[in-house]
Biopython code that builds the backbone (N, CA, C, O; Angstrom):
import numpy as np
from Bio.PDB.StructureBuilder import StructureBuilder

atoms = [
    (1, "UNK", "N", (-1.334, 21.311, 90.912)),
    (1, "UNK", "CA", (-1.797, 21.967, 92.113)),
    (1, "UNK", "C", (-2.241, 23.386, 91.749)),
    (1, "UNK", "O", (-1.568, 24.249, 91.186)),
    (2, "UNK", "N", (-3.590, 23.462, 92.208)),
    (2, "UNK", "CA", (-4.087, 24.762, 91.696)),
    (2, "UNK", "C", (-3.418, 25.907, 93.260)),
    (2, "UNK", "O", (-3.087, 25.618, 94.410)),
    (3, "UNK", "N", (-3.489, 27.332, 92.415)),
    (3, "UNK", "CA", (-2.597, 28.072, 93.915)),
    (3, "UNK", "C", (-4.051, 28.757, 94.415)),
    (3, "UNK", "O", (-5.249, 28.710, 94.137)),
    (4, "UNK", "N", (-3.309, 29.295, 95.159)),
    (4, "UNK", "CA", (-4.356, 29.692, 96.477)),
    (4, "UNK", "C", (-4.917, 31.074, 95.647)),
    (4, "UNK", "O", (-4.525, 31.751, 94.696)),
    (5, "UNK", "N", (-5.867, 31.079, 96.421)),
    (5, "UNK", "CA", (-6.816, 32.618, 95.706)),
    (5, "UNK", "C", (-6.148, 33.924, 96.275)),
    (5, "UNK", "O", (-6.381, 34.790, 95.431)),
    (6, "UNK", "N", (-5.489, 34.426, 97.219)),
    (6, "UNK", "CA", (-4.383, 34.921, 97.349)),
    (6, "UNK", "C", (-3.343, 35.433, 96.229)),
    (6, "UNK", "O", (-3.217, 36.567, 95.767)),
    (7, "UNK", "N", (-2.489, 34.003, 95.873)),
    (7, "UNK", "CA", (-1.674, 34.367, 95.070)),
    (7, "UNK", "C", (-2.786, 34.841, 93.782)),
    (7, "UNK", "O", (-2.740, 35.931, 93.212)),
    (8, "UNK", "N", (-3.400, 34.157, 93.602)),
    (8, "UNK", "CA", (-4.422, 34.127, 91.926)),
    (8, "UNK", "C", (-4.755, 35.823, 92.024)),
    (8, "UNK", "O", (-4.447, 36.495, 91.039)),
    (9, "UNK", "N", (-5.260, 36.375, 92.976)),
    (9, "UNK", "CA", (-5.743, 37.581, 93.006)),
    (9, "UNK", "C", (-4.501, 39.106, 93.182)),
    (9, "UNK", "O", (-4.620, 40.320, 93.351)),
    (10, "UNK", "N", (-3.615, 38.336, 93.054)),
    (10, "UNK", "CA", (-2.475, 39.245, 93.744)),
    (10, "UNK", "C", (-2.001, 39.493, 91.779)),
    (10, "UNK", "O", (-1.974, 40.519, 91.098)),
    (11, "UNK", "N", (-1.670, 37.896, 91.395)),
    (11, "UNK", "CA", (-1.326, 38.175, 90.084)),
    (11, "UNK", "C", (-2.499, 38.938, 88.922)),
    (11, "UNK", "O", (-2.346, 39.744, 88.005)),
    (12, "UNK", "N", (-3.516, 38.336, 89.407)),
    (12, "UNK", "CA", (-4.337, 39.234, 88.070)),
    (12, "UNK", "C", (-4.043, 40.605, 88.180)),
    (12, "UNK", "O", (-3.604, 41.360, 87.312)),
    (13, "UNK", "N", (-4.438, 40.915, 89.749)),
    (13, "UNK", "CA", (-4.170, 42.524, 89.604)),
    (13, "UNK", "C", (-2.714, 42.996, 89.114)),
    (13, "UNK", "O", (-2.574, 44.078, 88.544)),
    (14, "UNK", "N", (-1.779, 42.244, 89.330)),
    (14, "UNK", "CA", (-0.681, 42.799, 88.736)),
    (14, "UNK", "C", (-0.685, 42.772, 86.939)),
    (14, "UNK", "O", (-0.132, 43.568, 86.180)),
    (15, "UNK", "N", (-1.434, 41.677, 86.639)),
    (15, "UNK", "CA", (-1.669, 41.889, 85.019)),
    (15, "UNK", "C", (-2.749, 42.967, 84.582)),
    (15, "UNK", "O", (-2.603, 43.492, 83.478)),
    (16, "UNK", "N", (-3.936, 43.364, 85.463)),
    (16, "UNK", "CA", (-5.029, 44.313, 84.555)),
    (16, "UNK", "C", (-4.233, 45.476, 85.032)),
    (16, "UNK", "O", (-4.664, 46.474, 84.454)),
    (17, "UNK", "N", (-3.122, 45.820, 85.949)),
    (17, "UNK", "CA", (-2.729, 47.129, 85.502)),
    (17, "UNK", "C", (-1.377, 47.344, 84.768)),
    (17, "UNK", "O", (-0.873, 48.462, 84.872)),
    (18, "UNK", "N", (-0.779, 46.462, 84.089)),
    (18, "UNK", "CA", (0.139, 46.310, 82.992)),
    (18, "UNK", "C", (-0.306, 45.668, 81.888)),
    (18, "UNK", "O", (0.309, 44.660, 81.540)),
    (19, "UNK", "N", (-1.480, 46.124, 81.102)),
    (19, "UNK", "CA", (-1.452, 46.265, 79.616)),
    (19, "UNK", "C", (-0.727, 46.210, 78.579)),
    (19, "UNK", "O", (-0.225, 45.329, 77.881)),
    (20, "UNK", "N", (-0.773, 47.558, 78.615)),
    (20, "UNK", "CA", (-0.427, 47.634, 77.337)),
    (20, "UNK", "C", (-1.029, 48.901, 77.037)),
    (20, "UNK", "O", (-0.303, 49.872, 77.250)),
    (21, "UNK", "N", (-2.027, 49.099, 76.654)),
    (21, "UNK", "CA", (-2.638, 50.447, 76.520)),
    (21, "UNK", "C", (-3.284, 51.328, 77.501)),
    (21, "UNK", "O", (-4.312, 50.855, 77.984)),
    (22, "UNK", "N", (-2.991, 52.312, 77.851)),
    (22, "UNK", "CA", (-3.746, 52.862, 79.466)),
    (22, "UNK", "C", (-4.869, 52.640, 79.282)),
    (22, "UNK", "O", (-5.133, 51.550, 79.790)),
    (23, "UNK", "N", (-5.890, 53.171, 78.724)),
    (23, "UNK", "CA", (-7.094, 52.720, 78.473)),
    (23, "UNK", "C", (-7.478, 51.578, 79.181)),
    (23, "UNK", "O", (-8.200, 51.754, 80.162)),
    (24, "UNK", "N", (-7.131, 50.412, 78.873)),
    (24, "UNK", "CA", (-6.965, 49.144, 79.340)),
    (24, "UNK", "C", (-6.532, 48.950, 80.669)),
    (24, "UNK", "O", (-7.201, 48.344, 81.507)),
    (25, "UNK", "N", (-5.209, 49.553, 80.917)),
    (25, "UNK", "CA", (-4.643, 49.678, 82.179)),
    (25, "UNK", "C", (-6.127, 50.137, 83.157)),
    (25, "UNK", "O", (-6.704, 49.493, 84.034)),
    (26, "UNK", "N", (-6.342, 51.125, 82.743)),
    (26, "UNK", "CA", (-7.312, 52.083, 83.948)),
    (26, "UNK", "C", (-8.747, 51.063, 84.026)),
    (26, "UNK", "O", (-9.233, 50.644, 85.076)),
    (27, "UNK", "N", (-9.150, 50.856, 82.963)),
    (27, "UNK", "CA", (-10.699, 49.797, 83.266)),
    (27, "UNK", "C", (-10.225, 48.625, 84.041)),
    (27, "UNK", "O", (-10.575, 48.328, 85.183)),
    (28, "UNK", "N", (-9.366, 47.983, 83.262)),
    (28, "UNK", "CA", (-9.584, 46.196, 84.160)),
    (28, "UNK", "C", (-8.705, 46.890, 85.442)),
    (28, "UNK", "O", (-9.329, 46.793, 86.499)),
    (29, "UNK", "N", (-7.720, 47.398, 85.540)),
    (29, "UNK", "CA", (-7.134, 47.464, 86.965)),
    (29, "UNK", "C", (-7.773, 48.289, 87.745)),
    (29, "UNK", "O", (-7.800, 47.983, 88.938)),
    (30, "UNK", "N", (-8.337, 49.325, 87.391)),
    (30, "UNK", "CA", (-9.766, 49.848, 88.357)),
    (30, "UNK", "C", (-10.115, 48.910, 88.474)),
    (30, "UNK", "O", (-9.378, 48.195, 89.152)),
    (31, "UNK", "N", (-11.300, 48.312, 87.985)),
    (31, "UNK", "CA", (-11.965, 47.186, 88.230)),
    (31, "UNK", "C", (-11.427, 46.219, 89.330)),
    (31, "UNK", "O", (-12.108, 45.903, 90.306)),
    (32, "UNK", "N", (-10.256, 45.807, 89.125)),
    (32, "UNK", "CA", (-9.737, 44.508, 89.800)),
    (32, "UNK", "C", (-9.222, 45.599, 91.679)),
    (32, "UNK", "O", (-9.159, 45.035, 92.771)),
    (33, "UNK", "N", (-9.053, 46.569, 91.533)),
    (33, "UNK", "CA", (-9.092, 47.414, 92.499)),
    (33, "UNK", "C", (-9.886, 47.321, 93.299)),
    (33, "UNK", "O", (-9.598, 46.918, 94.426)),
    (34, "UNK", "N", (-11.321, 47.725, 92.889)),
    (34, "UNK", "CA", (-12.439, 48.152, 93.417)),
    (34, "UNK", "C", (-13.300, 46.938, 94.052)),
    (34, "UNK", "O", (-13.823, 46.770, 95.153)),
    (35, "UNK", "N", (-13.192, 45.969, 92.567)),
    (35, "UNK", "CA", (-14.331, 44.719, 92.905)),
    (35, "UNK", "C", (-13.377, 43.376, 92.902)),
    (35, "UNK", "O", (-14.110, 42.583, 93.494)),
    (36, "UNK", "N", (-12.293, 42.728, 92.615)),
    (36, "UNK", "CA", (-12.096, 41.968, 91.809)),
    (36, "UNK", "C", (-11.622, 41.024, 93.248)),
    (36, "UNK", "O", (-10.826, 40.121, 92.991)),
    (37, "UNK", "N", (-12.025, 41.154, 94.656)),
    (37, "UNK", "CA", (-11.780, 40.544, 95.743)),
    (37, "UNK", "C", (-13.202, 40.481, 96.246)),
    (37, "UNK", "O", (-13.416, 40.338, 97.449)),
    (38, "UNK", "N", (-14.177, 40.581, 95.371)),
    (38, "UNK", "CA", (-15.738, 40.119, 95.881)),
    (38, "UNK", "C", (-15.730, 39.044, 95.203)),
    (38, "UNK", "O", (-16.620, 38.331, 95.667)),
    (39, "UNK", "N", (-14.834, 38.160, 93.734)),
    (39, "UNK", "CA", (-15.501, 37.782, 93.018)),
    (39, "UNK", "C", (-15.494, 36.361, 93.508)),
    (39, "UNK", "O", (-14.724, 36.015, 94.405)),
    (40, "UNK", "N", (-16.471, 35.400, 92.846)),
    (40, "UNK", "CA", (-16.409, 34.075, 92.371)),
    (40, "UNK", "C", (-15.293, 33.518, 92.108)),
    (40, "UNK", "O", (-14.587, 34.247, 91.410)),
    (41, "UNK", "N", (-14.669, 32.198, 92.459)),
    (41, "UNK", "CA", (-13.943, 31.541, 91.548)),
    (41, "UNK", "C", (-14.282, 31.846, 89.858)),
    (41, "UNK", "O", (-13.552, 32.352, 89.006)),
    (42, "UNK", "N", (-15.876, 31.255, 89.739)),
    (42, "UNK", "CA", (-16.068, 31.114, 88.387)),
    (42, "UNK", "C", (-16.045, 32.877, 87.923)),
    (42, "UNK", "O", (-15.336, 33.218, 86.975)),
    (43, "UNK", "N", (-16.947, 33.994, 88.746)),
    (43, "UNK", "CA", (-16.264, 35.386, 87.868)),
    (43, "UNK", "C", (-14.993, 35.427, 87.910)),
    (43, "UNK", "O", (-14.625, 36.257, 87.079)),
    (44, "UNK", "N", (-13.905, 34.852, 88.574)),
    (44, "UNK", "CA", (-12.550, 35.283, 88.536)),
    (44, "UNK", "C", (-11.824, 34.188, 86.942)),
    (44, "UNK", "O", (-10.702, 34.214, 86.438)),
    (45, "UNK", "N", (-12.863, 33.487, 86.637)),
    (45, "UNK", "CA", (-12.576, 32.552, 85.807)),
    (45, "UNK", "C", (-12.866, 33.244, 84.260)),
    (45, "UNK", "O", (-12.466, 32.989, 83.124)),
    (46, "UNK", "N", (-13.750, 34.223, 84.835)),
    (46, "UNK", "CA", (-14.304, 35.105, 83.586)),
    (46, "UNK", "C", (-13.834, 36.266, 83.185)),
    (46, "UNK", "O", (-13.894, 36.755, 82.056)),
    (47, "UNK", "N", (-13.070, 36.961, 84.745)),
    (47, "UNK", "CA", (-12.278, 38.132, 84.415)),
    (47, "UNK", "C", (-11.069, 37.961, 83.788)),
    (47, "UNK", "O", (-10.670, 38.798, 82.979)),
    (48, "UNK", "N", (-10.200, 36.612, 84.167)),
    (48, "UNK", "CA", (-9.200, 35.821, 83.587)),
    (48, "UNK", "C", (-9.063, 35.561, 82.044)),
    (48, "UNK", "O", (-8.164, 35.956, 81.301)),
    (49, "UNK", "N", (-9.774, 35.073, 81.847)),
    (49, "UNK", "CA", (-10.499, 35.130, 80.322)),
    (49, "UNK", "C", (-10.732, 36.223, 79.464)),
    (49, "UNK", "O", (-10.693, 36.104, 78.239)),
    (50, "UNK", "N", (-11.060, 37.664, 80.258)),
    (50, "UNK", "CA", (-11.550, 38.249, 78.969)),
    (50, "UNK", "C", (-10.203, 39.260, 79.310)),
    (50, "UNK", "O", (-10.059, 40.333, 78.726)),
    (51, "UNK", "N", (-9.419, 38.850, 80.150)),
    (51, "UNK", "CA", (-7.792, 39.472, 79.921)),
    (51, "UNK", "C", (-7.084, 38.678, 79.301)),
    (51, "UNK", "O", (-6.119, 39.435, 79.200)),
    (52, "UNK", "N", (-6.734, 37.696, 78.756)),
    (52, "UNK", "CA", (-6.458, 36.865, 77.764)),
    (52, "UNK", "C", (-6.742, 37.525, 76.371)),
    (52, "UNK", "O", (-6.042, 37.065, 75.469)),
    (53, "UNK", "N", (-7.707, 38.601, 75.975)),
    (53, "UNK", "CA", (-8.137, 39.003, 75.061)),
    (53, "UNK", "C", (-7.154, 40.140, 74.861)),
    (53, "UNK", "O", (-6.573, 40.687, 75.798)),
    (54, "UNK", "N", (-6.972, 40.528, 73.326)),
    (54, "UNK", "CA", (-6.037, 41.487, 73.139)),
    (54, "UNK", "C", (-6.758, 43.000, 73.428)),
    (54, "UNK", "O", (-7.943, 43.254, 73.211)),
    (55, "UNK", "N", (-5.682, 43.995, 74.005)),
    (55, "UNK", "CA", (-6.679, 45.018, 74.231)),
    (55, "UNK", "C", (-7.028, 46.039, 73.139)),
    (55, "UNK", "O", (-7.877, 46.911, 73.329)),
    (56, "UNK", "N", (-6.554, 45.946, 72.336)),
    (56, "UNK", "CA", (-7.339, 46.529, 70.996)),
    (56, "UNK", "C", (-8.474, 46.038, 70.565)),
    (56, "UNK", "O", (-9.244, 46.762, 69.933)),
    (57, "UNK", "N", (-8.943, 43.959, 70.989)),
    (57, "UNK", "CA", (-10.333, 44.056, 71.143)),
    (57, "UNK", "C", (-11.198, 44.463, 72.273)),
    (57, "UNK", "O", (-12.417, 44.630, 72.291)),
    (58, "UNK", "N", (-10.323, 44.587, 73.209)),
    (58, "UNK", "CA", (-11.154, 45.172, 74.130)),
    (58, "UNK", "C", (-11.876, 46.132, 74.286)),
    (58, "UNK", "O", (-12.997, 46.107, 74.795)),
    (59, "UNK", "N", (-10.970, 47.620, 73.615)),
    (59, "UNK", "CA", (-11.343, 48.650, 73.172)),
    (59, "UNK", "C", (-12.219, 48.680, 72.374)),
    (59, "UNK", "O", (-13.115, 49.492, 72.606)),
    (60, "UNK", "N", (-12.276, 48.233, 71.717)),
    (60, "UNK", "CA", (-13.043, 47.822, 70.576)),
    (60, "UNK", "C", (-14.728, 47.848, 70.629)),
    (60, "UNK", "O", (-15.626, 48.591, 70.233)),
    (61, "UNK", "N", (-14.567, 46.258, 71.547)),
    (61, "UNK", "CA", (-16.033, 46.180, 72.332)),
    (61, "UNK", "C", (-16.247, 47.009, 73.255)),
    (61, "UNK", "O", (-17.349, 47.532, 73.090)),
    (62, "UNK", "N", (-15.695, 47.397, 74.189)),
    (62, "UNK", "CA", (-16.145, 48.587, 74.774)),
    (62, "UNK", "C", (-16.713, 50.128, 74.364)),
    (62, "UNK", "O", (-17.578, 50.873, 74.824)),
    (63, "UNK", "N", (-15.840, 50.187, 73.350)),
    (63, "UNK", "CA", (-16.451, 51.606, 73.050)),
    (63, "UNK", "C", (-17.530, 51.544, 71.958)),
    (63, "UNK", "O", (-18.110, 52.525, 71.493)),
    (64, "UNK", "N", (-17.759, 50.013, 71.542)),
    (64, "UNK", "CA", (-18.821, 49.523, 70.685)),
    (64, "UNK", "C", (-18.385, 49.756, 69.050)),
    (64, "UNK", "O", (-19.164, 49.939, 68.115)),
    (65, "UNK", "N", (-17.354, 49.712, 69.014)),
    (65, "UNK", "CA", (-16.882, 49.614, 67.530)),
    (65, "UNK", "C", (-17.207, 48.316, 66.785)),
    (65, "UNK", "O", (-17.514, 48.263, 65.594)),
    (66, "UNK", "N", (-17.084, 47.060, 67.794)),
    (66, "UNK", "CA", (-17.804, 45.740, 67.358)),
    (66, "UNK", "C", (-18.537, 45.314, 68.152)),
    (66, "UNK", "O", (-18.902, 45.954, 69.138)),
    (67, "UNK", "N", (-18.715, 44.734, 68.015)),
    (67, "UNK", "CA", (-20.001, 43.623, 68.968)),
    (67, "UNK", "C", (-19.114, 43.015, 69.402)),
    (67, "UNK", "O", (-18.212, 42.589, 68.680)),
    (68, "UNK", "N", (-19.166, 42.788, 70.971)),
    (68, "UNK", "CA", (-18.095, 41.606, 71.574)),
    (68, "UNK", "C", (-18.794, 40.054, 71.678)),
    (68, "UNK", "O", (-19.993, 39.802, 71.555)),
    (69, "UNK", "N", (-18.024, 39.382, 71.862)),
    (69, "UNK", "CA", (-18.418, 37.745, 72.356)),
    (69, "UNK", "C", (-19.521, 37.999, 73.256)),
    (69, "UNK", "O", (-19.750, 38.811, 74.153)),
    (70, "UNK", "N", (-20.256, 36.825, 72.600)),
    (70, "UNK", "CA", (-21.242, 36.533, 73.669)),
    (70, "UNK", "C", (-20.623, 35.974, 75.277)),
    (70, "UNK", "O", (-21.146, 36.001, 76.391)),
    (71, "UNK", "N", (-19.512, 35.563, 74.878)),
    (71, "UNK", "CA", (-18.834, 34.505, 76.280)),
    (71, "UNK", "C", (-18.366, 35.923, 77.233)),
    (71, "UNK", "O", (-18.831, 36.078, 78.362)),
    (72, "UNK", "N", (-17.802, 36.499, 76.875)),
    (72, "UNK", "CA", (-17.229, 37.411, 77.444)),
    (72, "UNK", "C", (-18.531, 38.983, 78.217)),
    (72, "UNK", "O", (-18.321, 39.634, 79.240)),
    (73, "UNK", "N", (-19.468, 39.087, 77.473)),
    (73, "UNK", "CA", (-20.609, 39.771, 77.769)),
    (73, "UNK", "C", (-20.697, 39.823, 79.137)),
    (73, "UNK", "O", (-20.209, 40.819, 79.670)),
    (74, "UNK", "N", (-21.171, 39.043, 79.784)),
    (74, "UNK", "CA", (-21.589, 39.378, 80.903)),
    (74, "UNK", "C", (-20.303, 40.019, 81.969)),
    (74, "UNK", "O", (-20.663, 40.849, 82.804)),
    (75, "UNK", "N", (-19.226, 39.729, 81.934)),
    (75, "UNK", "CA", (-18.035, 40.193, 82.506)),
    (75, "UNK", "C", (-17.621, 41.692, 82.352)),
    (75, "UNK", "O", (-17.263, 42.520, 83.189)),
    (76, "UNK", "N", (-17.820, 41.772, 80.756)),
    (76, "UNK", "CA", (-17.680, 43.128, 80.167)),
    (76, "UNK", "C", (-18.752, 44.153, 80.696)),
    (76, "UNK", "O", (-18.422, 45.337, 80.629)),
    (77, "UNK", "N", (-19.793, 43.905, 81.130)),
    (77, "UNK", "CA", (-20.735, 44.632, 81.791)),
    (77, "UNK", "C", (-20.239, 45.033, 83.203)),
    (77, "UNK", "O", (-20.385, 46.110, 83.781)),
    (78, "UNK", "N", (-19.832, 44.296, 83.473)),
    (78, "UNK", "CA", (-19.401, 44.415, 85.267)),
    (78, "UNK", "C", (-17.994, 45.050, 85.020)),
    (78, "UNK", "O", (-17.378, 45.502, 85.985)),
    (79, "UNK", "N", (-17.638, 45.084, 84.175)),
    (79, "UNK", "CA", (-16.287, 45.910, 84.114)),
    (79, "UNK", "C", (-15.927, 47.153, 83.557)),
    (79, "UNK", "O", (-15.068, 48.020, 83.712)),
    (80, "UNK", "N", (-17.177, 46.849, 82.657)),
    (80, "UNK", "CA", (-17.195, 48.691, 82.207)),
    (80, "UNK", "C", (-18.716, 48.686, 82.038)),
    (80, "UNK", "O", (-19.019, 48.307, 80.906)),
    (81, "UNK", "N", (-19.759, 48.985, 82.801)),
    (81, "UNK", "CA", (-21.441, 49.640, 82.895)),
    (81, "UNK", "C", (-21.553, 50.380, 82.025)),
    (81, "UNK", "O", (-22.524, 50.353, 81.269)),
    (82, "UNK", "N", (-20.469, 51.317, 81.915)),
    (82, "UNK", "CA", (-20.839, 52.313, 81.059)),
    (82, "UNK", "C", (-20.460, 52.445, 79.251)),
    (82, "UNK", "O", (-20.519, 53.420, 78.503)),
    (83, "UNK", "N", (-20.071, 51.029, 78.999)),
    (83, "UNK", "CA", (-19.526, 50.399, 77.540)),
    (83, "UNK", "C", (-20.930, 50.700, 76.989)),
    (83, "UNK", "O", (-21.816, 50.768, 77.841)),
    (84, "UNK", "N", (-21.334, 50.923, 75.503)),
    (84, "UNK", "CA", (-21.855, 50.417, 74.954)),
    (84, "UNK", "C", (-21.985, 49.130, 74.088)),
    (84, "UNK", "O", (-21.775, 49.099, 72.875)),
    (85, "UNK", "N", (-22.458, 47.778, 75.071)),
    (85, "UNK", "CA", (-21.785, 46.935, 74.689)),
    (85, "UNK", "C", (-23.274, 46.274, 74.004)),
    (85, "UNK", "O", (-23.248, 45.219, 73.371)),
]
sb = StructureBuilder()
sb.init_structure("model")
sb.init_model(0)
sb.init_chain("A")
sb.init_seg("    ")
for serial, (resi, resn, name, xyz) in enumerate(atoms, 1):
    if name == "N":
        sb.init_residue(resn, " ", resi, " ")
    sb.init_atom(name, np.array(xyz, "f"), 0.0, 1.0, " ", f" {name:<3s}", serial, name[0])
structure = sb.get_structure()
């Protein structure tokens, strides 16, 4: 039984603002603040996903130290505009 979008949205936000690294903390839980109750099932399927990712790669791709996943790209845009991604 899949849970209700309710609970689903209640828990992510409780995960993008317990990280691990503030950095991290402040982007995805801003994010999930601001936008993350406009989204799609399938963007919520994508924001889900690229929090699954460790946040040292996150950092990473964001501040453009590597090139991030192509899978993850389009999410990473909507979550940080201002990444050089």
């Amino acid at each position: 039984m899949s849970e209700p979008r309710e609970v689903r949205l209640k828990r992510l936000k409780i995960r993008a603002w317990r990280r691990g690294i503030k950095e991290m903390d402040l982007l995805l839980g801003g994010f999930a603040d601001r936008e993350m109750a406009d989204l799609s099932a399938a963007e919520l399927d994508a924001f889900e996903a690229l929090m699954e990712e460790a946040d040292q790669d996150l950092l990473r791709w964001v501040t453009g130290l590597e090139p991030a996943p192509e899978g993850h790209l389009p999410m990473l845009r909507r979550v940080a505009p201002e990444a050089r991604l």
